[in-house]
C-alpha positions as YAML, in Angstrom:
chain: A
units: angstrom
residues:
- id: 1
  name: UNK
  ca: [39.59, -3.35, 124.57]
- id: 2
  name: UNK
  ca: [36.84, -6.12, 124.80]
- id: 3
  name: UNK
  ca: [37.94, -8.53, 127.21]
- id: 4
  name: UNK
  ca: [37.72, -12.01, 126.24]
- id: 5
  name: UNK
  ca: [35.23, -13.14, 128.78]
- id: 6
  name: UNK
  ca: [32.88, -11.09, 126.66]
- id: 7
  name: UNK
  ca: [33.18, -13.43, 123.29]
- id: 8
  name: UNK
  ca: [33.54, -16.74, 125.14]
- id: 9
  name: UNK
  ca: [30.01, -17.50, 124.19]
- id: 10
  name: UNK
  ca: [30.18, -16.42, 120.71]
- id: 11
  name: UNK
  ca: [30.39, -20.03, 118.58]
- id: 12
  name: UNK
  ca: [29.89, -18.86, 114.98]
- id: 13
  name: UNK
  ca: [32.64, -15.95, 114.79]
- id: 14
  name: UNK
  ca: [35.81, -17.31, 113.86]
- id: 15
  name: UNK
  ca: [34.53, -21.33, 114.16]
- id: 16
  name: UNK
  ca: [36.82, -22.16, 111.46]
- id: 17
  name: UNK
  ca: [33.97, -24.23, 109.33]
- id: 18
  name: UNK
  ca: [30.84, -22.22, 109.19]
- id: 19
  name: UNK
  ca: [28.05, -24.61, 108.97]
- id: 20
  name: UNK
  ca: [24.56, -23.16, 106.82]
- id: 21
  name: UNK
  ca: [21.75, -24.72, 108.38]
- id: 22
  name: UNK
  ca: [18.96, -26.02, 105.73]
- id: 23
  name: UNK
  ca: [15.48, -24.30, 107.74]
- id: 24
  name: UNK
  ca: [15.10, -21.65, 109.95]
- id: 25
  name: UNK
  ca: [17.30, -22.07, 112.42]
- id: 26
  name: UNK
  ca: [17.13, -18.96, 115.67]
- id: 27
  name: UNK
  ca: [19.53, -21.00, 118.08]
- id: 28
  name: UNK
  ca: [22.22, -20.17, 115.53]
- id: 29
  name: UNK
  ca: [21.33, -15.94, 116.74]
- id: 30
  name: UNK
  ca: [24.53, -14.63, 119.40]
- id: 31
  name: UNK
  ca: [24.80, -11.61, 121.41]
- id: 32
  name: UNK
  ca: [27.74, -10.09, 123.30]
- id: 33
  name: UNK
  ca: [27.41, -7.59, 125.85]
- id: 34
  name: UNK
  ca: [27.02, -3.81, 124.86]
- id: 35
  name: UNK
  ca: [29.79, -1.40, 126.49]
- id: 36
  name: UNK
  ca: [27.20, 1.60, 126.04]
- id: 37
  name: UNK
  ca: [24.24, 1.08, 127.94]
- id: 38
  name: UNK
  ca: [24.07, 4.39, 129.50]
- id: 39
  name: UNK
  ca: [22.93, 5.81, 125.78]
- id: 40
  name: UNK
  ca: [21.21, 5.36, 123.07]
- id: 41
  name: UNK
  ca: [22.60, 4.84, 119.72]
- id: 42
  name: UNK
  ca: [21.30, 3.53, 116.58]
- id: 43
  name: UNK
  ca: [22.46, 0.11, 115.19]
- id: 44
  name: UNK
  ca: [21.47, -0.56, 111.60]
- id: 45
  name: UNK
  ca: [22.19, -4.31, 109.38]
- id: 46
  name: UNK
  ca: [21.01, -4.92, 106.07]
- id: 47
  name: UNK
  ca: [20.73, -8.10, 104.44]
- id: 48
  name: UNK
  ca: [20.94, -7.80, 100.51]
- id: 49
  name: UNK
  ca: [20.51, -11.41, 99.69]
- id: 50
  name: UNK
  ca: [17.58, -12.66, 101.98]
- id: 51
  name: UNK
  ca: [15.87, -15.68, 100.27]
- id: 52
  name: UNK
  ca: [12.54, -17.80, 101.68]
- id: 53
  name: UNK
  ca: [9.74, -19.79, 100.21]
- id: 54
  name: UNK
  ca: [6.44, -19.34, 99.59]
- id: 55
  name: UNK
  ca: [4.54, -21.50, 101.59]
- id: 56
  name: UNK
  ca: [1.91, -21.89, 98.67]
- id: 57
  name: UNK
  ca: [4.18, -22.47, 95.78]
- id: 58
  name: UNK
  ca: [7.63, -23.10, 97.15]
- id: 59
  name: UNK
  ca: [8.76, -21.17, 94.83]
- id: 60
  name: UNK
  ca: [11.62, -18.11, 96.08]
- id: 61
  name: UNK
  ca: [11.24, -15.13, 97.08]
- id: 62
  name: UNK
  ca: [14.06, -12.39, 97.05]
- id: 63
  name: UNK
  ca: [14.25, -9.59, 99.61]
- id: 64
  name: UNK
  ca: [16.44, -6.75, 101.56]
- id: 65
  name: UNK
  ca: [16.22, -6.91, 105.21]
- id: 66
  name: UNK
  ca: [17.16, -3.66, 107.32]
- id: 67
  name: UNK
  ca: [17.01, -3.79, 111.06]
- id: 68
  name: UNK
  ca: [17.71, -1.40, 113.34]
- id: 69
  name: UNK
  ca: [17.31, -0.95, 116.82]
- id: 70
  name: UNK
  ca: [18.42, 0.94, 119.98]
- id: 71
  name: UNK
  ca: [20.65, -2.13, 122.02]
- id: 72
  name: UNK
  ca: [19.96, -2.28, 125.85]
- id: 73
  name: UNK
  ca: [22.17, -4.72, 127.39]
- id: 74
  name: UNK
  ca: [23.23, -7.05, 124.27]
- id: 75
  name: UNK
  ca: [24.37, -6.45, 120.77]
- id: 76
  name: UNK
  ca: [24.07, -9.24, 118.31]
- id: 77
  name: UNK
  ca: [26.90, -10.90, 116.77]
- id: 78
  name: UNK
  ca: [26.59, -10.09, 112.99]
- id: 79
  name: UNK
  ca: [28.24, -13.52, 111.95]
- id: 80
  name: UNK
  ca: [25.44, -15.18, 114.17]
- id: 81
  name: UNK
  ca: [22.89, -13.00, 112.13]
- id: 82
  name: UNK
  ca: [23.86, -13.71, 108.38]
- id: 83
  name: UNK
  ca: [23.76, -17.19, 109.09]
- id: 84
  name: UNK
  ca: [20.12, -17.10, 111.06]
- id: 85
  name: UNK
  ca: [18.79, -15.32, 108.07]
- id: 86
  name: UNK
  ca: [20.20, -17.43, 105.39]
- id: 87
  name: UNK
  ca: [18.73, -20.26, 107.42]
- id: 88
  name: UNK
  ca: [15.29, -18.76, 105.70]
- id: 89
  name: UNK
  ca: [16.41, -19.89, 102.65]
- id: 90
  name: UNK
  ca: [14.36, -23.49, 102.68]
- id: 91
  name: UNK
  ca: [11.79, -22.00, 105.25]
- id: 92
  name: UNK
  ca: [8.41, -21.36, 103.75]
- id: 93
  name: UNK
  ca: [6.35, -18.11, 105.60]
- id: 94
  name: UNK
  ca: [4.52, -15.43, 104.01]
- id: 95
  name: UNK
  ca: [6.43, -11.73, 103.67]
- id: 96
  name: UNK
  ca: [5.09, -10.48, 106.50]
- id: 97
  name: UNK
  ca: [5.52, -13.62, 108.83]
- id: 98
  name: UNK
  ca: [9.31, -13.68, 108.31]
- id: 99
  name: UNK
  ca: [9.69, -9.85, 109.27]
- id: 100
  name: UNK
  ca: [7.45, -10.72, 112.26]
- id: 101
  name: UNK
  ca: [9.59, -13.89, 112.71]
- id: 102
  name: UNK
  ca: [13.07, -11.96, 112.38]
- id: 103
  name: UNK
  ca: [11.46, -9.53, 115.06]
- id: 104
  name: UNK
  ca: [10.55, -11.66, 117.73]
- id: 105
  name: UNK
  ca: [13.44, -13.60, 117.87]
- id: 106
  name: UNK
  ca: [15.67, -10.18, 117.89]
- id: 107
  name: UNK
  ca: [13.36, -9.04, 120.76]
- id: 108
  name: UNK
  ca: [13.46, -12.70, 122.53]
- id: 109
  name: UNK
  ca: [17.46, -12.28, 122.09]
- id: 110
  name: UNK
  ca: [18.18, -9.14, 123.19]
- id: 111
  name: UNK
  ca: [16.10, -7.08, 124.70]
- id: 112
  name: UNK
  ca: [16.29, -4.13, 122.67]
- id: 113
  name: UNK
  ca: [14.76, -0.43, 123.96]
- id: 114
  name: UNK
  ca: [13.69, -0.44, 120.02]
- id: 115
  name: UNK
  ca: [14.16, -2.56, 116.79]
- id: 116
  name: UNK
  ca: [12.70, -2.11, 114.15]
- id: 117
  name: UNK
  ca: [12.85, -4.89, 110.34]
- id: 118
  name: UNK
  ca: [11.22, -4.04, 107.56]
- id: 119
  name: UNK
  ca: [11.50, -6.51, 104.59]
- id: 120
  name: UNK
  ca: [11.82, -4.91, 100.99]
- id: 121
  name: UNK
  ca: [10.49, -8.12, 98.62]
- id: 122
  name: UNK
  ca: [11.01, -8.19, 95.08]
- id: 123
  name: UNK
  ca: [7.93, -8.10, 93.18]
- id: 124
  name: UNK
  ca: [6.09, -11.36, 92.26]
- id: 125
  name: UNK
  ca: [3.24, -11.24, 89.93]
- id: 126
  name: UNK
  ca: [3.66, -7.57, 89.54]
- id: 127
  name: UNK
  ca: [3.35, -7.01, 93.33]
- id: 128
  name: UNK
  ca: [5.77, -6.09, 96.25]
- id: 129
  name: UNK
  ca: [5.37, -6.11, 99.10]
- id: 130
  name: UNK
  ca: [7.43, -4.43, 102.07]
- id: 131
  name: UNK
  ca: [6.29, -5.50, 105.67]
- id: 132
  name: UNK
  ca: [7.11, -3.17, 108.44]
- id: 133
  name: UNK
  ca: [7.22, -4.21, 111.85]
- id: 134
  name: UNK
  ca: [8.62, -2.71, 115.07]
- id: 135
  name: UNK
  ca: [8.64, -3.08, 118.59]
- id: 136
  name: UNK
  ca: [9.85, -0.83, 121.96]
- id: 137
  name: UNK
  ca: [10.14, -1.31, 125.46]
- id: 138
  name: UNK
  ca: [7.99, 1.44, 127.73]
- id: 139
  name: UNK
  ca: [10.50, 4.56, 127.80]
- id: 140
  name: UNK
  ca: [10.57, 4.03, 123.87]
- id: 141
  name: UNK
  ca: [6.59, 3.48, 122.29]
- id: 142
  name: UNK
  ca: [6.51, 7.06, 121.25]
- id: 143
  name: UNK
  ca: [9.43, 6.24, 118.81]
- id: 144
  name: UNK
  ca: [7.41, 3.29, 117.36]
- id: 145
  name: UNK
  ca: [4.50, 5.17, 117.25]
- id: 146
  name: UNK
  ca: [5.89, 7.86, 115.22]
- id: 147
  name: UNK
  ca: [8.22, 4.82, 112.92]
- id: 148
  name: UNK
  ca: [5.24, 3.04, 112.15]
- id: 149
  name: UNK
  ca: [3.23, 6.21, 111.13]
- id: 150
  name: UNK
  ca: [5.73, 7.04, 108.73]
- id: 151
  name: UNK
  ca: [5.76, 4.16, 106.66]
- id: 152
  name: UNK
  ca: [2.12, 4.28, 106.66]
- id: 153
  name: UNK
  ca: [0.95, 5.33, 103.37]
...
């Protein structure tokens, strides 16, 4: 069992009130510590509902976000997570900035041996557009490598 030292830190998990934030918000992001450092295993999320704006227009856009990665010493807190990416919802960035975005503050948080988000937009003006972007710590590039060529048409 987790011992409750572990989740001290964790403020948006069972806060009572949950509190949306109106722009991109990555202080909201929480980790807790992973019990299973000594291996790797695969974490996937997927976001159904992601929402942001177009920087142009203002005008939505509609997406899926998957992540996965390969946790090193921190797992992030999934509550934490819906409510960072909803915090996109006002935020205006291109497609391929917000995967990027969503990346680097994943990385910045927890140090993963390999993450990977890839954003599946809906199409706007007949195109769509699914930015892939990954990253890997030095025991892990040949993973990456071989992820990025194979969503490379």
């Amino acid at each position: 069992m987790r011992e409750k030292k572990d989740l001290d830190n964790l403020a948006a998990l069972g806060s009572g009130k949950t509190v949306y934030l109106d722009d991109y918000a990555p202080q909201v992001l929480e980790a807790f510590p992973n019990r299973h450092p000594d291996r790797d295993y695969l974490v996937t999320l997927h976001c159904p509902e992601f929402t942001s704006l177009c920087p142009k227009t203002g005008q939505p856009d509609f997406a899926r976000i998957e992540i996965a990665y390969i946790p090193n010493e921190k797992i992030v807190e999934s509550k934490s997570l819906k409510l960072y990416l909803f915090s996109f919802r006002n935020h205006g960035d291109f497609h391929e900035d917000c995967v990027n975005i969503i990346l680097n503050d994943l990385v910045a948080l927890l140090e993963p041996r390999y993450i990977e988000v890839k954003g599946v937009f809906t199409p706007r003006g007949g195109i769509a557009i699914h930015p892939f972007s990954n990253y890997a710590d030095a025991a892990h590039q040949p993973l990456a490598q071989s992820r990025l060529a194979a969503v490379l048409p």
